[in-house]
Backbone as XML, in Angstrom:
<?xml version="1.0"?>
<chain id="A" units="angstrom">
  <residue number="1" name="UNK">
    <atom name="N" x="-69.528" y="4.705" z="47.277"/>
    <atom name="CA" x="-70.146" y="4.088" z="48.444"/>
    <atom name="C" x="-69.075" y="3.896" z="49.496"/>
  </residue>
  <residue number="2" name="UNK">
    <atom name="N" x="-69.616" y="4.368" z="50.436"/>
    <atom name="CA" x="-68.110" y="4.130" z="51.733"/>
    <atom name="C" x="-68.808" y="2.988" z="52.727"/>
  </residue>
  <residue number="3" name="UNK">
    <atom name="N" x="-67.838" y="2.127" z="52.744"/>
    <atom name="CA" x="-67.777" y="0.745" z="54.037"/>
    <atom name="C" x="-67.406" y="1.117" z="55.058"/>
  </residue>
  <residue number="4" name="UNK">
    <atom name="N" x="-68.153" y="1.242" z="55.944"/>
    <atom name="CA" x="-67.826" y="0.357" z="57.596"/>
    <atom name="C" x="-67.399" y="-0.716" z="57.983"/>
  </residue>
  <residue number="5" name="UNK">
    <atom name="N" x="-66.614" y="-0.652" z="59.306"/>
    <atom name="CA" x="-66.051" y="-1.714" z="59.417"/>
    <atom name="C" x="-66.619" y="-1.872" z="61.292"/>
  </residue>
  <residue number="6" name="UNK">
    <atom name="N" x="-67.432" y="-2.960" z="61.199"/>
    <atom name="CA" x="-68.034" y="-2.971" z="62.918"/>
    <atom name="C" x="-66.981" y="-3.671" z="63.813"/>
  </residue>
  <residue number="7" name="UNK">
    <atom name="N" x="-66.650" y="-2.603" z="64.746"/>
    <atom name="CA" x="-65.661" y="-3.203" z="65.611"/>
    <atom name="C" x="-66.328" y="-4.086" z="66.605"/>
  </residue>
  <residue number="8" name="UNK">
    <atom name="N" x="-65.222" y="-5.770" z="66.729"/>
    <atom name="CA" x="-65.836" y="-6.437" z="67.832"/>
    <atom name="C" x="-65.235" y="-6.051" z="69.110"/>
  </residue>
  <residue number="9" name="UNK">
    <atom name="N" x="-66.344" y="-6.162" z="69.741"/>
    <atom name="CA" x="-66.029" y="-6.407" z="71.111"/>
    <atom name="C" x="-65.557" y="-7.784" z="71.702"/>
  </residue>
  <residue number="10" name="UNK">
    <atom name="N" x="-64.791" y="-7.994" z="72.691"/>
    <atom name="CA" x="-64.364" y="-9.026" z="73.260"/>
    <atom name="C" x="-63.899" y="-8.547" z="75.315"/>
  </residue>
  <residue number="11" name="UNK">
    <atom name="N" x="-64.969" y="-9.451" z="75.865"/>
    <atom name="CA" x="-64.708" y="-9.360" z="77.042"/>
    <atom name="C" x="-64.196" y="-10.392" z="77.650"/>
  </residue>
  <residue number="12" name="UNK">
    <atom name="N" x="-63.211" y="-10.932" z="78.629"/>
    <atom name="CA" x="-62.476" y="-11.748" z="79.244"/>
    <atom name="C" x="-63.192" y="-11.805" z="80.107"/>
  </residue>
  <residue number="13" name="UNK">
    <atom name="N" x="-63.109" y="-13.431" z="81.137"/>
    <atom name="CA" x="-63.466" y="-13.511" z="81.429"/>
    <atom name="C" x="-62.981" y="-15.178" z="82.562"/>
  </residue>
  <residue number="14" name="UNK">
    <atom name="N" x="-63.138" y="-15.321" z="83.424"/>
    <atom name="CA" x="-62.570" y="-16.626" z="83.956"/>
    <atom name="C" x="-63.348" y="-17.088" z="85.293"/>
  </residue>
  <residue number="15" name="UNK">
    <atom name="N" x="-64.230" y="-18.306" z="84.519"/>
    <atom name="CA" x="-65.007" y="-18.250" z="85.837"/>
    <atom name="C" x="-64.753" y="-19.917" z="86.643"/>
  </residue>
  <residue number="16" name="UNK">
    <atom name="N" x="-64.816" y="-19.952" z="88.194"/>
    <atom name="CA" x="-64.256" y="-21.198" z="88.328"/>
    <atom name="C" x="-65.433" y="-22.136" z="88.560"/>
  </residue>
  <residue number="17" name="UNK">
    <atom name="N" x="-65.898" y="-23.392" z="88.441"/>
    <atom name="CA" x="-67.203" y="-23.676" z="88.571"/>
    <atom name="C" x="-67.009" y="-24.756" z="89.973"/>
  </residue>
  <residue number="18" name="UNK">
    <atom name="N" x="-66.221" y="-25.070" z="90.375"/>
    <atom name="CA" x="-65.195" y="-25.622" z="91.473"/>
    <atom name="C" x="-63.952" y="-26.527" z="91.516"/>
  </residue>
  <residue number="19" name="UNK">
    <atom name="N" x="-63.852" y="-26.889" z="92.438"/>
    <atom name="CA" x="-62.195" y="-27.504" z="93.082"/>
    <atom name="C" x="-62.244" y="-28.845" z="93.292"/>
  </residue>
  <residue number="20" name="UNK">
    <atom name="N" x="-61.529" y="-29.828" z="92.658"/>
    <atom name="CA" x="-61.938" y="-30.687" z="93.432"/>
    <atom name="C" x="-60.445" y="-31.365" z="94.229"/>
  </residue>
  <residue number="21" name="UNK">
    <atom name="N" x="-60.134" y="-31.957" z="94.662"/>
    <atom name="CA" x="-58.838" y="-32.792" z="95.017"/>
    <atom name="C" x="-59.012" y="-33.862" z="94.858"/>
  </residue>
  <residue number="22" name="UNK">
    <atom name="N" x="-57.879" y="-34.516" z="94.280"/>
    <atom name="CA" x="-57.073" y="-36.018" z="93.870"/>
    <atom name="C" x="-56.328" y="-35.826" z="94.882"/>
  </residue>
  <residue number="23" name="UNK">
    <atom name="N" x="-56.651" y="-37.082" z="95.621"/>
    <atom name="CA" x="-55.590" y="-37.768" z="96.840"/>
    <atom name="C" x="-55.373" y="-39.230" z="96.033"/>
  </residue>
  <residue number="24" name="UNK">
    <atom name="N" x="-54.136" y="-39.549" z="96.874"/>
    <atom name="CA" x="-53.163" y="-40.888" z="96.724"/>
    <atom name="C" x="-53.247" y="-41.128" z="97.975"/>
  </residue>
  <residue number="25" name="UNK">
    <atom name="N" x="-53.278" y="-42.105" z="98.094"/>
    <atom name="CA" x="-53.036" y="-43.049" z="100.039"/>
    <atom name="C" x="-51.449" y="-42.173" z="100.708"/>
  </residue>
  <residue number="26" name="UNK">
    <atom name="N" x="-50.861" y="-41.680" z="99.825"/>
    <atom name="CA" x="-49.408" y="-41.132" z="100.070"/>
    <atom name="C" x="-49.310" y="-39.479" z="99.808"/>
  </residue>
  <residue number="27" name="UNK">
    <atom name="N" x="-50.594" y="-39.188" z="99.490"/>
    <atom name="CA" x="-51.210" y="-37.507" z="99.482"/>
    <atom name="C" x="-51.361" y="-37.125" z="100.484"/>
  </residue>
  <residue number="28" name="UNK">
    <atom name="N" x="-50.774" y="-36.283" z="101.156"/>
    <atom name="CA" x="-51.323" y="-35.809" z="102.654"/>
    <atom name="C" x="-51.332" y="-34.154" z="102.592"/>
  </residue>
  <residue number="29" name="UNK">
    <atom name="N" x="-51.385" y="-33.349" z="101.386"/>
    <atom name="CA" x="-51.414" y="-32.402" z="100.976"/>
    <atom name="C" x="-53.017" y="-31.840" z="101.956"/>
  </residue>
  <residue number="30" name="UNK">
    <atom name="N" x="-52.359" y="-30.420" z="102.663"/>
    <atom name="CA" x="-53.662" y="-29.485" z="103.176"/>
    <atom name="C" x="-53.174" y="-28.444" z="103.214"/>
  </residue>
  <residue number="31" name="UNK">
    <atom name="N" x="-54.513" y="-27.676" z="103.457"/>
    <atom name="CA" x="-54.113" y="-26.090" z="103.056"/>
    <atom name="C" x="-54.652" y="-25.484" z="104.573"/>
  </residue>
  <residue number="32" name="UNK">
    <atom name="N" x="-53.719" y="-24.717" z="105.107"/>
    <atom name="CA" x="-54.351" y="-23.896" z="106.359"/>
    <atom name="C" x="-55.260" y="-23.084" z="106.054"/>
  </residue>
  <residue number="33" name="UNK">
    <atom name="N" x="-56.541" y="-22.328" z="106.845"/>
    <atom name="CA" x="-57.185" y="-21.403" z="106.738"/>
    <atom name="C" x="-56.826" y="-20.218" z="106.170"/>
  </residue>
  <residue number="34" name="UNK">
    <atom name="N" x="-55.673" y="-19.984" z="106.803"/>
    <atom name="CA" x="-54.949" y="-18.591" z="106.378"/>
    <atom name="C" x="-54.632" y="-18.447" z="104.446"/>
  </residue>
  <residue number="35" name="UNK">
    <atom name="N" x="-54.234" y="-19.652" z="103.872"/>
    <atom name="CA" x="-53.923" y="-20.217" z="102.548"/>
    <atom name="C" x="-55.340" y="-20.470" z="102.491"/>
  </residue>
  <residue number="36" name="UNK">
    <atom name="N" x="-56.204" y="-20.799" z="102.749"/>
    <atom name="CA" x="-57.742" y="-20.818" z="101.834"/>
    <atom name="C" x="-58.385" y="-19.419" z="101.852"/>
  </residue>
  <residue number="37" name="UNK">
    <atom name="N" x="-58.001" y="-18.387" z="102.591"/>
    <atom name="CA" x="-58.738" y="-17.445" z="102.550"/>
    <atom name="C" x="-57.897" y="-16.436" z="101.889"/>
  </residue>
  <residue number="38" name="UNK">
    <atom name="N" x="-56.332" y="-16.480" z="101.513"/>
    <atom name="CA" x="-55.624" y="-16.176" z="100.447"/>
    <atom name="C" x="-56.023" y="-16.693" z="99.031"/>
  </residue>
  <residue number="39" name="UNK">
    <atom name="N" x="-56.730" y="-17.801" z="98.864"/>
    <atom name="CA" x="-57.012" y="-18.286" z="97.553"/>
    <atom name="C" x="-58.339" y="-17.790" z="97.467"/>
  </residue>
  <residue number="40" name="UNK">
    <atom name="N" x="-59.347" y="-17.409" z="98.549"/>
    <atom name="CA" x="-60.537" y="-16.525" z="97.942"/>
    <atom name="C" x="-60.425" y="-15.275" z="98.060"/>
  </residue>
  <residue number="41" name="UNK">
    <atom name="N" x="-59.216" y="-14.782" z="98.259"/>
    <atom name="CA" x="-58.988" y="-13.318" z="97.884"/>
    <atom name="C" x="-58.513" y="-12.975" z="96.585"/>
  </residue>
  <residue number="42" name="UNK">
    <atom name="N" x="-57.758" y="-14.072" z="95.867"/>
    <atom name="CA" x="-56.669" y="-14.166" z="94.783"/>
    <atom name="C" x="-58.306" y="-13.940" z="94.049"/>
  </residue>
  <residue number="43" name="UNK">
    <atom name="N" x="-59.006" y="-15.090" z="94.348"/>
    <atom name="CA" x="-59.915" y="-15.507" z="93.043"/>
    <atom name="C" x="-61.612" y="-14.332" z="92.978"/>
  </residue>
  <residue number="44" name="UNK">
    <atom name="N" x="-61.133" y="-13.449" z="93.836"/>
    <atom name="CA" x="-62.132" y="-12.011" z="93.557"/>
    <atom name="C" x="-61.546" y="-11.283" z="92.985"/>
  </residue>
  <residue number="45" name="UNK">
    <atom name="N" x="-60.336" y="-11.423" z="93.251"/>
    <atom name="CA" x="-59.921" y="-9.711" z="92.235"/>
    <atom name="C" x="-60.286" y="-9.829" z="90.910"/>
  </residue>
  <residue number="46" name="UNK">
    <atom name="N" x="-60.369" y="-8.383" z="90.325"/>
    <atom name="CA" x="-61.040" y="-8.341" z="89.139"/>
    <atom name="C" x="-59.501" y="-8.747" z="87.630"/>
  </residue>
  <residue number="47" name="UNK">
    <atom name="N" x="-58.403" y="-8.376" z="88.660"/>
    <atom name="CA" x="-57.448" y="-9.057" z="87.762"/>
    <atom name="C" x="-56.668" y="-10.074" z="87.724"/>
  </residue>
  <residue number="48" name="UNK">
    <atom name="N" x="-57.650" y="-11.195" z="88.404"/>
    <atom name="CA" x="-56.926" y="-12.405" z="88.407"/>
    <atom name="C" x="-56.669" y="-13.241" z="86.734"/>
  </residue>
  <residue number="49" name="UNK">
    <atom name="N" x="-57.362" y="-12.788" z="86.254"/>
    <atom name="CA" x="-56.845" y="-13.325" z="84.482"/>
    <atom name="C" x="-55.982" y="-13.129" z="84.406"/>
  </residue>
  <residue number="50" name="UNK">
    <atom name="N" x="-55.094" y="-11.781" z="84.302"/>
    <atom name="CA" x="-53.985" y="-11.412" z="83.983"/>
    <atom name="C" x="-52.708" y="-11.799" z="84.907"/>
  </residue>
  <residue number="51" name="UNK">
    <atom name="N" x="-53.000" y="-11.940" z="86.587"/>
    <atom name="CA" x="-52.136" y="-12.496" z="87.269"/>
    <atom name="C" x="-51.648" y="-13.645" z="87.296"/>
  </residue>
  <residue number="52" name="UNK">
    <atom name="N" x="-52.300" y="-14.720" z="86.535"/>
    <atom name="CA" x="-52.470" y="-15.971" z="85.985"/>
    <atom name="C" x="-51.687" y="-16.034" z="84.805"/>
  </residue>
  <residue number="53" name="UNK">
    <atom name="N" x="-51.905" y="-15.013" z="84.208"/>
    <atom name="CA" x="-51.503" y="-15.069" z="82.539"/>
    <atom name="C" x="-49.852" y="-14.513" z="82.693"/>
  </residue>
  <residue number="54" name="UNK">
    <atom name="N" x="-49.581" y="-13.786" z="83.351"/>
    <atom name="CA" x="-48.575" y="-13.272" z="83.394"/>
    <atom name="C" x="-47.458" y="-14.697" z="84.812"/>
  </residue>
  <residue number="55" name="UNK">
    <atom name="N" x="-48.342" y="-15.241" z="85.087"/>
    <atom name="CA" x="-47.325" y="-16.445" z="86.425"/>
    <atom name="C" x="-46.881" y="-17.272" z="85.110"/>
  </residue>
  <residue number="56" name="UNK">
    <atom name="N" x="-47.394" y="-17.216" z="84.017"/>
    <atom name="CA" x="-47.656" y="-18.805" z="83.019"/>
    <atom name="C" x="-45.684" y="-18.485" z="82.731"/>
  </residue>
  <residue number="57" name="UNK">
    <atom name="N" x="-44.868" y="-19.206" z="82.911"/>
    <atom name="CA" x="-43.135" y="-19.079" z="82.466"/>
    <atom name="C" x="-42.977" y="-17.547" z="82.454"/>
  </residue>
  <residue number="58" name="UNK">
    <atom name="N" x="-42.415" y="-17.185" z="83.532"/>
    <atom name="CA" x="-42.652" y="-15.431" z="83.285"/>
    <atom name="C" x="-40.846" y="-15.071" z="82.923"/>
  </residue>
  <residue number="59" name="UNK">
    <atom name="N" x="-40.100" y="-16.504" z="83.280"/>
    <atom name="CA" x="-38.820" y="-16.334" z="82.054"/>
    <atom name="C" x="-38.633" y="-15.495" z="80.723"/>
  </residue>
  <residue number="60" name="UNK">
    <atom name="N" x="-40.363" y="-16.477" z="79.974"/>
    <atom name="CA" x="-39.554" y="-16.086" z="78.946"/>
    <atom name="C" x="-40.969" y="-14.859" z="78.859"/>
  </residue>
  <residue number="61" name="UNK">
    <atom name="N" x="-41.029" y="-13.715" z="77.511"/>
    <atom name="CA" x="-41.176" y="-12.500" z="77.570"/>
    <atom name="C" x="-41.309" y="-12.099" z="75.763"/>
  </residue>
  <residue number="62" name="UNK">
    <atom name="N" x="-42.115" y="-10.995" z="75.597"/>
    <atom name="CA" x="-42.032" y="-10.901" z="74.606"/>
    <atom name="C" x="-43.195" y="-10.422" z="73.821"/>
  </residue>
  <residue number="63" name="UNK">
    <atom name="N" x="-43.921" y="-9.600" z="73.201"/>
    <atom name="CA" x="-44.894" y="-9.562" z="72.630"/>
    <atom name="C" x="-45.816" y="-10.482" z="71.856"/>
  </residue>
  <residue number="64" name="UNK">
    <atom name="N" x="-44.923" y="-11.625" z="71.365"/>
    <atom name="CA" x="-45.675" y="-12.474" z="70.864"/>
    <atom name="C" x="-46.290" y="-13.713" z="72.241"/>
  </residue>
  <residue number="65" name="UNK">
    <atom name="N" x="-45.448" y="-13.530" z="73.331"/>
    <atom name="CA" x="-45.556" y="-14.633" z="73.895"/>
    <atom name="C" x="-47.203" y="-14.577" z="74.720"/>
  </residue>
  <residue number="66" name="UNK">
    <atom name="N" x="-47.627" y="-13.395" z="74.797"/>
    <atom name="CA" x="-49.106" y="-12.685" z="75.884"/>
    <atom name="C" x="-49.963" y="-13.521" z="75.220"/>
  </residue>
  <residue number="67" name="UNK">
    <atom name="N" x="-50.342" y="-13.646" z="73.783"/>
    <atom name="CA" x="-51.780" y="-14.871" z="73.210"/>
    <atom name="C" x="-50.917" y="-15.996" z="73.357"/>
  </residue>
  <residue number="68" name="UNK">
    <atom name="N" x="-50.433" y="-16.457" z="73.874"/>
    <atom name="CA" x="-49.887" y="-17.658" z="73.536"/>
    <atom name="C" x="-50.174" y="-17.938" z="75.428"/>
  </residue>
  <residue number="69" name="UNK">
    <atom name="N" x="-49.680" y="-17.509" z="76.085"/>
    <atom name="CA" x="-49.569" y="-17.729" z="77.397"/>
    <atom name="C" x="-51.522" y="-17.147" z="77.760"/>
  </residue>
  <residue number="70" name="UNK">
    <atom name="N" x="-51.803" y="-16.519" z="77.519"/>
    <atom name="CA" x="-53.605" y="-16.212" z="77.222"/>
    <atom name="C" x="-53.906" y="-17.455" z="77.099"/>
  </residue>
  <residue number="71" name="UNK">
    <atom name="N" x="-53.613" y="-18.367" z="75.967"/>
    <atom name="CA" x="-54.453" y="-19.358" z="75.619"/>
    <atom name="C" x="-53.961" y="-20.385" z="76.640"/>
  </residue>
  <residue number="72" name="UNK">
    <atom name="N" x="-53.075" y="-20.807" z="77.475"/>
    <atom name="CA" x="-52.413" y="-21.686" z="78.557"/>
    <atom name="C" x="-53.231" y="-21.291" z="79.289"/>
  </residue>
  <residue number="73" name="UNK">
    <atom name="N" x="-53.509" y="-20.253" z="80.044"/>
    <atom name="CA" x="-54.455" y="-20.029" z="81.002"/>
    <atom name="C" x="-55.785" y="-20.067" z="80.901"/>
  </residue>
  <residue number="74" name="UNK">
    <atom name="N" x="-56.094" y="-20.134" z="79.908"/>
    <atom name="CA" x="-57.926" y="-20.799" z="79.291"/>
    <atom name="C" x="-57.798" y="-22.327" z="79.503"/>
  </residue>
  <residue number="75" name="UNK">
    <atom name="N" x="-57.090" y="-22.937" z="79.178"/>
    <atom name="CA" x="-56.987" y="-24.495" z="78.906"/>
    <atom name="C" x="-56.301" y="-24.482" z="80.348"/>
  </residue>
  <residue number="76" name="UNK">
    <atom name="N" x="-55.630" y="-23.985" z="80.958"/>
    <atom name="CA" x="-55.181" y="-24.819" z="82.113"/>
    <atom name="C" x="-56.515" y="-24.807" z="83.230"/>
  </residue>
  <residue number="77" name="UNK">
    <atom name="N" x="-57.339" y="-23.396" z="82.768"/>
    <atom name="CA" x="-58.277" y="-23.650" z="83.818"/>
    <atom name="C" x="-59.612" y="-23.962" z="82.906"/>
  </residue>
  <residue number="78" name="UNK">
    <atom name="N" x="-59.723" y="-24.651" z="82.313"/>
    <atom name="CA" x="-60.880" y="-25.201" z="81.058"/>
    <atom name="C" x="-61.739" y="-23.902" z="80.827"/>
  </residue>
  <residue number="79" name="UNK">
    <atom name="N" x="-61.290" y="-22.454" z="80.446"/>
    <atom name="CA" x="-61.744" y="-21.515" z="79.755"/>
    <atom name="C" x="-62.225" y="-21.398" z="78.452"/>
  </residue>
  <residue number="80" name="UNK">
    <atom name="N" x="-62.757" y="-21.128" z="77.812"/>
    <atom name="CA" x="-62.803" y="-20.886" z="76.542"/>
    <atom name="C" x="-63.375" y="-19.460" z="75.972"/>
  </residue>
  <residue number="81" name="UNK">
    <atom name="N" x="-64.146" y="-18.679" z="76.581"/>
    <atom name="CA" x="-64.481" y="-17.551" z="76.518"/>
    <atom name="C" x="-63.316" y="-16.464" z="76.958"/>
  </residue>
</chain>
């Protein structure tokens, strides 16, 4: 009798559901137009997972380090899929 073995699939995926801001009376943090319409360009591309995944300490390097820095970028942006 010969076994199969069903390969899974796995699709990535990072979706943002929105933004919010924390101010302090001593927060005076803003973003120009030009910087908000850079952050909805960043957040269409189809490879912003990986541009993310790869900003996470890009010091350090390594084959083991890609699931490890994968899973930082799920949890930093509350991913789980």
């Amino acid at each position: 009798a010969s076994s199969s073995k069903a390969a899974s699939v796995r699709t990535l995926y990072l979706r943002v559901l929105g933004m919010t801001r924390e101010t302090t009376s001593a927060d005076n943090t803003s973003f120009t137009p030009q910087e908000e319409e850079a952050f909805r360009l960043l957040a269409r591309r189809p490879d912003i997972y990986n541009i993310l995944t790869r900003s996470i300490a890009p010091s350090i390097s390594g084959s083991y380090t890609i699931d490890i820095k994968k899973a930082l970028t799920c949890l930093l942006f509350s991913g789980s899929r």
